[in-house]
VEXDREN-2710 file (C-alpha; in Angstrom, 1 decimal):
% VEXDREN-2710
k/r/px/py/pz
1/UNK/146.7/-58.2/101.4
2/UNK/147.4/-56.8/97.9
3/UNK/143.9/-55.6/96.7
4/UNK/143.2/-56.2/92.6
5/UNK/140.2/-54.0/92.7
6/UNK/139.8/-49.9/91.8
7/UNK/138.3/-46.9/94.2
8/UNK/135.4/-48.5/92.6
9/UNK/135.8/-51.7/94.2
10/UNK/136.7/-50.2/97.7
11/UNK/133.6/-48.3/97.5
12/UNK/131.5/-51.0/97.0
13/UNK/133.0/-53.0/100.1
14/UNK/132.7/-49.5/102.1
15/UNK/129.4/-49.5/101.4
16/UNK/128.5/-53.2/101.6
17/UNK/130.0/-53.0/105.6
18/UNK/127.9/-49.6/106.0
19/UNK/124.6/-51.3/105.4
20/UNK/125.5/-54.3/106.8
21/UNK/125.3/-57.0/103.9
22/UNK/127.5/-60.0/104.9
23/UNK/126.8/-61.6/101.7
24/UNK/128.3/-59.2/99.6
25/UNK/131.1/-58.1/101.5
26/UNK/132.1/-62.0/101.5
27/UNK/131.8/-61.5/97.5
28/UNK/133.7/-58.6/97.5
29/UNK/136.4/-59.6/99.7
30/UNK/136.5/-63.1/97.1
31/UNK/137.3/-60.7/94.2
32/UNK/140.0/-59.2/95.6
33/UNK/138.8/-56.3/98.2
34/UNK/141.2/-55.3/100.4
35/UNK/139.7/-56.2/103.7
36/UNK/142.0/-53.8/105.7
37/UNK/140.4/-51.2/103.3
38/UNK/139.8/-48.0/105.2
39/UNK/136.5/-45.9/106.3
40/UNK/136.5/-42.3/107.0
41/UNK/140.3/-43.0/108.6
42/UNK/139.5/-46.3/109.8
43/UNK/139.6/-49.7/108.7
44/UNK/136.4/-51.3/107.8
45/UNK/136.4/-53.7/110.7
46/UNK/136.0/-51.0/113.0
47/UNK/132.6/-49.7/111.4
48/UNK/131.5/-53.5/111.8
49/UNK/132.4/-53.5/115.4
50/UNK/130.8/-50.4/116.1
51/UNK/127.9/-51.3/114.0
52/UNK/127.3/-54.5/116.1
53/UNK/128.1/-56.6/112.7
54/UNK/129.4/-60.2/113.6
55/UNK/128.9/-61.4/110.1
56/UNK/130.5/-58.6/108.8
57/UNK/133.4/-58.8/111.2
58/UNK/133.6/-62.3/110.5
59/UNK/133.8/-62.3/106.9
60/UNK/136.4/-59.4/107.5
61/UNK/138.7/-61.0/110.0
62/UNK/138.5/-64.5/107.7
63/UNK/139.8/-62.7/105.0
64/UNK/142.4/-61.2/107.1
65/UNK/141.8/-57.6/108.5
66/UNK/144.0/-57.6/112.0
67/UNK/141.9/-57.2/115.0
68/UNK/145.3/-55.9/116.7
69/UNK/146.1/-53.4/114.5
70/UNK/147.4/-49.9/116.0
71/UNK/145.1/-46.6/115.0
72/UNK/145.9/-43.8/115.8
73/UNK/144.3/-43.4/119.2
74/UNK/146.6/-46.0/120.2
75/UNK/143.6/-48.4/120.1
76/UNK/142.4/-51.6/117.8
77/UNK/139.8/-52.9/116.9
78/UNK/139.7/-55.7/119.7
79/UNK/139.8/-52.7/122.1
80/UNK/137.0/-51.1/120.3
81/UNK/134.8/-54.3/120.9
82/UNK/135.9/-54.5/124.3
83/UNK/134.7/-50.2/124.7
84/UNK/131.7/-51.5/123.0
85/UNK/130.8/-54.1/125.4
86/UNK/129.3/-57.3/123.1
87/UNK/130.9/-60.2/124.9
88/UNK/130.2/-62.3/121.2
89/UNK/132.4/-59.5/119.3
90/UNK/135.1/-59.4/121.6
91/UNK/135.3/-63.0/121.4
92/UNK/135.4/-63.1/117.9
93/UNK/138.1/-61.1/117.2
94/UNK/140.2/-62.8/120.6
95/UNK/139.7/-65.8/119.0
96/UNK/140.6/-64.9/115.7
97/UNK/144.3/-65.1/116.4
98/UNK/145.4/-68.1/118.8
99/UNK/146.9/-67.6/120.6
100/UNK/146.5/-63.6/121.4
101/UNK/149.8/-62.2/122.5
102/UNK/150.2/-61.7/126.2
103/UNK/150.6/-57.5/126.0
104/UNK/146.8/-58.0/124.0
105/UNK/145.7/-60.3/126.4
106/UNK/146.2/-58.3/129.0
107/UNK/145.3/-54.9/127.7
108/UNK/142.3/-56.4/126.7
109/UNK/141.2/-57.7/130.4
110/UNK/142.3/-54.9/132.0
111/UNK/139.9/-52.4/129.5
112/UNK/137.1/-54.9/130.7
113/UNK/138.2/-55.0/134.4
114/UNK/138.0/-50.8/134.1
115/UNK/134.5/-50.6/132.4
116/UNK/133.3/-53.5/134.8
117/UNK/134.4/-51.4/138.0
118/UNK/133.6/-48.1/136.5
119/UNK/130.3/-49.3/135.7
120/UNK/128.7/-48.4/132.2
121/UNK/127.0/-45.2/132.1
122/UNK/129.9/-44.0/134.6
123/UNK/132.4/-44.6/132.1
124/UNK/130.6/-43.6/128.8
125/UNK/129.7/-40.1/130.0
126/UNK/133.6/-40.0/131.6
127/UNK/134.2/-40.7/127.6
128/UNK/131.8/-38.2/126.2
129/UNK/132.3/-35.6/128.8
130/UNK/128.2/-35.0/128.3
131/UNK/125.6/-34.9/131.4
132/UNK/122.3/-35.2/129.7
133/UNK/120.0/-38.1/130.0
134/UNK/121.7/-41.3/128.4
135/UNK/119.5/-43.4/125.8
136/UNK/118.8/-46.7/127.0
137/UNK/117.4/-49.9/124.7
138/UNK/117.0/-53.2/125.3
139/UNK/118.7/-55.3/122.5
140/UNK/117.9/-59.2/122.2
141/UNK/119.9/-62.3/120.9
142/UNK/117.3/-64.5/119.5
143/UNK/120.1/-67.1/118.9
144/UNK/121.1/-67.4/122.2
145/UNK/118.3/-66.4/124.1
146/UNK/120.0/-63.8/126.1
147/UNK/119.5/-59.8/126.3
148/UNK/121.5/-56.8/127.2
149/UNK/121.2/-53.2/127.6
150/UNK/122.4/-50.4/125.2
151/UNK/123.2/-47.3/126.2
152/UNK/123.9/-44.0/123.8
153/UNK/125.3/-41.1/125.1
154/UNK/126.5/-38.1/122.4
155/UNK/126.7/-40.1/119.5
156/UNK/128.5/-43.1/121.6
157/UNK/126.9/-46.2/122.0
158/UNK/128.4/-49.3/124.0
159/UNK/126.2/-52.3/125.4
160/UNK/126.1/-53.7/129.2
161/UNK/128.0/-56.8/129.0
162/UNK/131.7/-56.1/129.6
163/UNK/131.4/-58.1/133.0
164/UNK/130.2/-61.2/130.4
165/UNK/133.2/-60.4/128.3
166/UNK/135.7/-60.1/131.5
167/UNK/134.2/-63.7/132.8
168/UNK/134.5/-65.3/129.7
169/UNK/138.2/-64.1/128.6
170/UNK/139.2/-64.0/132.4
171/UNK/138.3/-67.8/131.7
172/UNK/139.9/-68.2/128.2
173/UNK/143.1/-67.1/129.6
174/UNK/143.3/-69.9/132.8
175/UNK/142.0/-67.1/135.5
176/UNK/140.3/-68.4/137.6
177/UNK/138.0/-65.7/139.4
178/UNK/136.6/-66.3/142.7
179/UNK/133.5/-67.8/143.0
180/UNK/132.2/-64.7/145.5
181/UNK/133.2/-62.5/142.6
182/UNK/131.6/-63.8/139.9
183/UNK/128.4/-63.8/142.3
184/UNK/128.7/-60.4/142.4
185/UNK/128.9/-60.4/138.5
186/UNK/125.8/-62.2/137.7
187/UNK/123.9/-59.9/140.6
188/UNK/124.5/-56.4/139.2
189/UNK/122.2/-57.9/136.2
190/UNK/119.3/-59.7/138.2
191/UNK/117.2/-61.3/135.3
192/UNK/118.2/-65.1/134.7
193/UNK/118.5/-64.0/130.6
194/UNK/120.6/-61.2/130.5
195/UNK/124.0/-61.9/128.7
196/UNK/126.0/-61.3/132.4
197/UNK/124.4/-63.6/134.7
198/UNK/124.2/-66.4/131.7
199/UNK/127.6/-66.2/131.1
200/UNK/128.6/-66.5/134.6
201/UNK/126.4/-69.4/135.5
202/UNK/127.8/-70.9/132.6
203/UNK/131.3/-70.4/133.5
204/UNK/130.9/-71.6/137.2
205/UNK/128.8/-74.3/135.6
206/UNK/131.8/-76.0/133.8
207/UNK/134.0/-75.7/136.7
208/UNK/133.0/-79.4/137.7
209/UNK/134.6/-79.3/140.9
210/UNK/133.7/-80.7/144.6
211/UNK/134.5/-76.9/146.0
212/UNK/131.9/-74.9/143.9
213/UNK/129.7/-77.5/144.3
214/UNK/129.6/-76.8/147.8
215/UNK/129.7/-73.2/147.5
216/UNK/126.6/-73.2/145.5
217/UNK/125.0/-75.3/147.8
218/UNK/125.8/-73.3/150.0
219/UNK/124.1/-70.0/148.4
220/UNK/120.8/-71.9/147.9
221/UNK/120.6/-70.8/151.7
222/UNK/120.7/-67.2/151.4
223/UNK/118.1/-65.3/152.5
224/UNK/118.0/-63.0/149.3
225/UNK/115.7/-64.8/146.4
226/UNK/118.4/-63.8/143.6
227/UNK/121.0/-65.0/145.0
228/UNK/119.0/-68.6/145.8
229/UNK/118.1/-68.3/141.7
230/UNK/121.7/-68.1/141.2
231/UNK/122.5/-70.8/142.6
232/UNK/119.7/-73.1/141.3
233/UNK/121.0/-72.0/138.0
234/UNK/124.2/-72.9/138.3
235/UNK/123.3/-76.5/140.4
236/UNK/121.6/-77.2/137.3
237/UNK/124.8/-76.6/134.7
238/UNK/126.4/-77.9/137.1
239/UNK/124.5/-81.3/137.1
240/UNK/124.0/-81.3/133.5
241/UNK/128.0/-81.3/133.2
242/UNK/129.9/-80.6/130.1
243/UNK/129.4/-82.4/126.9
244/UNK/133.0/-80.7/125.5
245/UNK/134.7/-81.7/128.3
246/UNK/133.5/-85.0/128.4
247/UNK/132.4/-85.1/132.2
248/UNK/129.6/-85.0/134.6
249/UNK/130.7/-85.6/138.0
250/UNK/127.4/-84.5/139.7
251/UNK/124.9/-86.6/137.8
252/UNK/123.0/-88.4/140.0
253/UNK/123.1/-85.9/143.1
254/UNK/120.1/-84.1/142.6
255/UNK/118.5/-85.7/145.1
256/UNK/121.0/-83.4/147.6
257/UNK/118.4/-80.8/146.4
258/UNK/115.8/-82.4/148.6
259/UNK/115.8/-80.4/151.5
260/UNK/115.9/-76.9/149.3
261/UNK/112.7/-78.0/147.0
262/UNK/110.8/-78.7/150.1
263/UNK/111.5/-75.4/151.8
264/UNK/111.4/-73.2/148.6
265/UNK/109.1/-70.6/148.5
266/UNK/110.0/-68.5/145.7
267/UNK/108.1/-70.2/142.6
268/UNK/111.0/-68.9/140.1
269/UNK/113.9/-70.7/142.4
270/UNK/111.7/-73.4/143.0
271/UNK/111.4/-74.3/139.3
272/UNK/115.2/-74.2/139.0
273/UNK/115.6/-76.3/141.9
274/UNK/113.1/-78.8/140.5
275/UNK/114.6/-78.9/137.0
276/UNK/118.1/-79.7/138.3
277/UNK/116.8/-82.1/141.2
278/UNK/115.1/-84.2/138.3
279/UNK/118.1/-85.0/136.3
280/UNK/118.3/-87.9/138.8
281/UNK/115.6/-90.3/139.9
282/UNK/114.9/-91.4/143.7
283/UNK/111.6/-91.9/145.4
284/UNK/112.2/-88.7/147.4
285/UNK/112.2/-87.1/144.4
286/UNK/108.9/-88.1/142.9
287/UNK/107.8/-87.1/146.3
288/UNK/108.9/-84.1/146.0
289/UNK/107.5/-83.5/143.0
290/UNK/104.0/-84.7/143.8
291/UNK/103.6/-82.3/147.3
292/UNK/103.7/-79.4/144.3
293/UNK/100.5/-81.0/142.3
294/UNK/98.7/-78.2/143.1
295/UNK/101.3/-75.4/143.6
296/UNK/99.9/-71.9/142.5
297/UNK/102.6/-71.4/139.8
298/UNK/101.9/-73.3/136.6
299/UNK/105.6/-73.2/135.9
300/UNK/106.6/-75.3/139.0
301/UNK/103.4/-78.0/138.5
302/UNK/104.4/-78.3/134.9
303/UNK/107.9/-79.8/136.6
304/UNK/105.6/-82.2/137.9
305/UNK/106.1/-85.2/135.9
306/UNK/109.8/-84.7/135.8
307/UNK/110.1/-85.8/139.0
308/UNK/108.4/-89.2/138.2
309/UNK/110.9/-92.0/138.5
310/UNK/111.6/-93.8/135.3
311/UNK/112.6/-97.1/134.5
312/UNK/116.1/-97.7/132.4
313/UNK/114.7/-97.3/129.0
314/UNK/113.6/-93.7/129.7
315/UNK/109.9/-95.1/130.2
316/UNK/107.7/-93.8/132.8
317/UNK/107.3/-96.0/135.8
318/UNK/103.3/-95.2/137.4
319/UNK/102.7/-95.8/140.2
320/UNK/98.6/-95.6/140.7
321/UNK/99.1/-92.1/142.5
322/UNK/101.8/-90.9/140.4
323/UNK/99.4/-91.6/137.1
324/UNK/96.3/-90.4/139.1
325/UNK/98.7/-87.1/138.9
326/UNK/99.5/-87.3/135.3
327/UNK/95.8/-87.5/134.6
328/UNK/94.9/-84.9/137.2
329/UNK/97.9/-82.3/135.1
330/UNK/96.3/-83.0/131.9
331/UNK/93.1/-81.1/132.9
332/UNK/95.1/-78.4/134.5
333/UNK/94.1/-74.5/133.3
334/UNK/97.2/-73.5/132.2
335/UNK/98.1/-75.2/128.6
336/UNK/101.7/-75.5/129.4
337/UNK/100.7/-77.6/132.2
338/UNK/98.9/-79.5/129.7
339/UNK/101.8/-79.9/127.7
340/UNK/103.8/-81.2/130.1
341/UNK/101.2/-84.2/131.3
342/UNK/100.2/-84.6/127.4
343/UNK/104.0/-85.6/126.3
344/UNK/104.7/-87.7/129.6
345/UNK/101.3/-89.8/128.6
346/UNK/102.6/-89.4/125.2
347/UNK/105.7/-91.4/126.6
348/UNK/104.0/-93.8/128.9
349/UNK/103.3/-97.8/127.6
350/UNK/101.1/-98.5/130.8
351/UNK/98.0/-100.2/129.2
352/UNK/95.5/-98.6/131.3
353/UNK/92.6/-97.6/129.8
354/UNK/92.5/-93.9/131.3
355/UNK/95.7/-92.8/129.5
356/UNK/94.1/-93.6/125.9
357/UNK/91.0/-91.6/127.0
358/UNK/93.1/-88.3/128.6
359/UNK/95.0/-88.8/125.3
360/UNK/92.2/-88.8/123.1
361/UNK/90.4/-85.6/125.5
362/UNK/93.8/-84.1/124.5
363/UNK/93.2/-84.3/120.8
364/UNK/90.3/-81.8/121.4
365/UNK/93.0/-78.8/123.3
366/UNK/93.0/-75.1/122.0
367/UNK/96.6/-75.8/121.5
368/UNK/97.8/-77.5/118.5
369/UNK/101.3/-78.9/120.0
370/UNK/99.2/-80.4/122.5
371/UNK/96.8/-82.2/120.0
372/UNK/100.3/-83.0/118.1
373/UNK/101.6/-85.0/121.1
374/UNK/98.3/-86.6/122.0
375/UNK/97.3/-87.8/118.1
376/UNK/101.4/-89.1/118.8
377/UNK/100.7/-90.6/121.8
378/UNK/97.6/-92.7/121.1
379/UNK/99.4/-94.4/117.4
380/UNK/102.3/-95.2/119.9
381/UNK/99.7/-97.1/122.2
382/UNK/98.4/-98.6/118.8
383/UNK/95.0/-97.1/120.1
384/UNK/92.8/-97.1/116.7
385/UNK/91.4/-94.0/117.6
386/UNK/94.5/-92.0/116.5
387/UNK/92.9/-92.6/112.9
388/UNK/89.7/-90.9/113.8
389/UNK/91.4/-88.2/116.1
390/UNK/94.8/-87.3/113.6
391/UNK/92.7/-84.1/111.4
392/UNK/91.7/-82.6/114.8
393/UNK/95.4/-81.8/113.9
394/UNK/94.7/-79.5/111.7
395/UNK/97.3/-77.7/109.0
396/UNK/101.0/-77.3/109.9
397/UNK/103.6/-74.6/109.0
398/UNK/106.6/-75.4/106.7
399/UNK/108.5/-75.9/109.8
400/UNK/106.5/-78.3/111.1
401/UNK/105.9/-81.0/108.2
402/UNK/109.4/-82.3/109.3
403/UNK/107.8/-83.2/113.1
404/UNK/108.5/-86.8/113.4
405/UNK/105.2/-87.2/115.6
406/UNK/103.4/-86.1/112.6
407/UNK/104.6/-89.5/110.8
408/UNK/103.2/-91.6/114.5
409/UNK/100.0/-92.3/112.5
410/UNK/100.9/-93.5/109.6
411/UNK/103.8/-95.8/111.4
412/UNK/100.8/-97.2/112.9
413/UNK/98.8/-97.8/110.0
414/UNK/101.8/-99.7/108.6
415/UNK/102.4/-101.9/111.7
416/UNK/98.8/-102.9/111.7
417/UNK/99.1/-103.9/108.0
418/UNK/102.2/-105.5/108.4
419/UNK/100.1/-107.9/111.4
420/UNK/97.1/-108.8/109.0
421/UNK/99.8/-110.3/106.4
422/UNK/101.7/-112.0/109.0
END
């Protein structure tokens, strides 16, 4: 690209990358900066990749710096995202061309495939040369709810997820790793939100097919609890299916997950199991589901009501011993147990007296989305005491004011004016 600007100009989008500011960069780049402008012998999109920057890289790469250019190490910048290990960086600048040529592609994979088998602090201090203790951080993604681990050794720093970014271009490309493998992936990072195991669970997740199906099944009886949490996790992608793709071949079979809920004793797989096994509805289901009432671990009785069966419409079917549950839930200690029994009563249209009353007891919790869904629940049931109960609400963040509950009340109102002038 033919840059209009001065060493003034290039400055100015040098030093807008430096510190980061996305904004101005964009601006910059508008007015005529060159974005393959170079940095201390490098072009700029290198100092966003090392920096972390995905705004910055993608403001750079839309205005057309090359992620394959040739530096003088014989690198680019993809392979410098790849070194650095964020799995979302490397797969903006793959994506960025489409499709990547087939040398690229596979120099790419087979950078990952060395840091992956090297492992990370192996192959940084192989880089460096250096033996001293290696500076480890824990960096989050709040967007995506994952984290991973950074590690800085001699003035280099790369992150932990280059099995995530192997997985997801191995993918990309129509490789199709073995299921065993990928296990082994998602295992050398144990924690179910860390960028590796995510991305492989959602990778066999999409798969969609009869064979990993039973393969996963299959892990759900290992003796090792991680590899039983694996599993779960993937059962449940699995049986939620994939909305790009259009298909969910396994909705419906989570009551195969029977047998596996019953004999769980690990509360973390349990809950896992539970979630996907109540993406279906069957009586041994809600059965299930009700032998945990009083399960130690708040997070698996909080799965409770998920297990109820429901009718068509999404509304709760009770049973007397199923809403003798609800009502037991909604007294429970732990206020995300609460929760969980407030919005199913919030839900239910049974007219039985008792659910008004736990609604109403509700309106009184420590927890103000609690009282939210309870003030909701009563104006649903056109139970006048929503009136009387709605300031137990108390004030709401900006964020909040657009909460359609918050409108339940006055919905009701309306209706019952609307009756008296009928």
């Amino acid at each position: 690209m033919f840059s209009t600007m001065g060493d003034a100009g290039v400055d100015e989008l040098v030093a807008a990358v430096r510190r980061g500011d996305a904004d101005e960069v964009r601006a910059l780049l508008e007015s005529g900066a060159d974005p393959e402008t170079f940095d201390d012998g490098l072009p700029v999109l290198c100092r966003a990749v090392a920096a972390y920057d995905e705004p910055v890289a993608e403001a750079l790469l839309e205005a057309g710096a090359d992620p394959l250019r040739r530096l003088p190490d014989g690198s680019t910048p993809l392979l410098r995202a790849v070194d650095g290990g964020s799995h979302h960086m490397v797969y903006a600048l793959a994506s960025h061309r489409v499709p990547l040529p087939a040398p690229e592609r596979e120099g790419l994979l087979a950078r990952a495939r060395r840091w992956t088998e090297a492992g990370v602090e192996a192959e940084l201090r192989r880089l460096t040369g250096l033996t001293g203790p290696v500076e480890r951080s824990r960096v989050e993604d709040d967007e995506v709810g994952c984290w991973c681990e950074q590690l800085t050794l001699g003035g280099l720093t790369v992150r932990d997820e280059h099995r995530a970014v192997l997985t997801s271009m191995e993918e990309r490309y129509g490789i199709r790793t073995s299921f065993d493998e990928l296990v082994e992936r998602a295992l050398a990072h144990p924690d179910r939100d860390h960028m590796v195991w995510s991305d492989v669970v959602f990778t066999l997740g999409r798969r969609l097919d009869e064979e990993t199906w039973q393969w996963t099944r299959d892990l759900l009886n290992h003796p090792d609890r991680l590899h039983r949490l694996l599993a779960a996790d993937v059962m449940l992608f699995l049986i939620l299916g994939d909305p790009v793709k259009g298909g969910d071949p396994f909705w419906g079979r989570g009551r195969e997950l029977v047998p596996w809920a019953e004999q769980e004793e690990d509360p973390e797989v349990l809950a896992v199991i539970l979630q996907a096994m109540t993406h279906d509805s069957a009586p041994e289901i809600e059965a299930v589901g009700l032998s945990h009432l009083t399960h130690p671990d708040p997070g698996v009785r909080a799965l409770v009501t998920d297990a109820l069966q429901q009718s068509e419409d999404g509304r709760s079917l009770a049973r007397p011993e199923s809403l003798t549950a609800v009502l037991t839930l909604a007294r429970d200690e732990d206020p995300g147990v609460r929760e969980a029994a407030c919005r199913w009563l919030a839900h239910y249209r049974g007219r039985e007296p008792e659910v008004g009353d736990a609604l109403v007891a509700l309106t009184h919790d420590e927890r103000q989305p609690i009282r939210i869904w309870a003030v909701s629940g009563l104006a649903r049931r056109d139970d006048p005491r929503c009136v009387e109960t709605e300031h137990r609400i108390g004030p709401v963040d900006e964020e909040q004011r657009g909460d359609e509950r918050l409108m339940d009340v006055w919905r009701y109102q309306r209706r019952q004016e609307a009756a008296e002038h009928s």
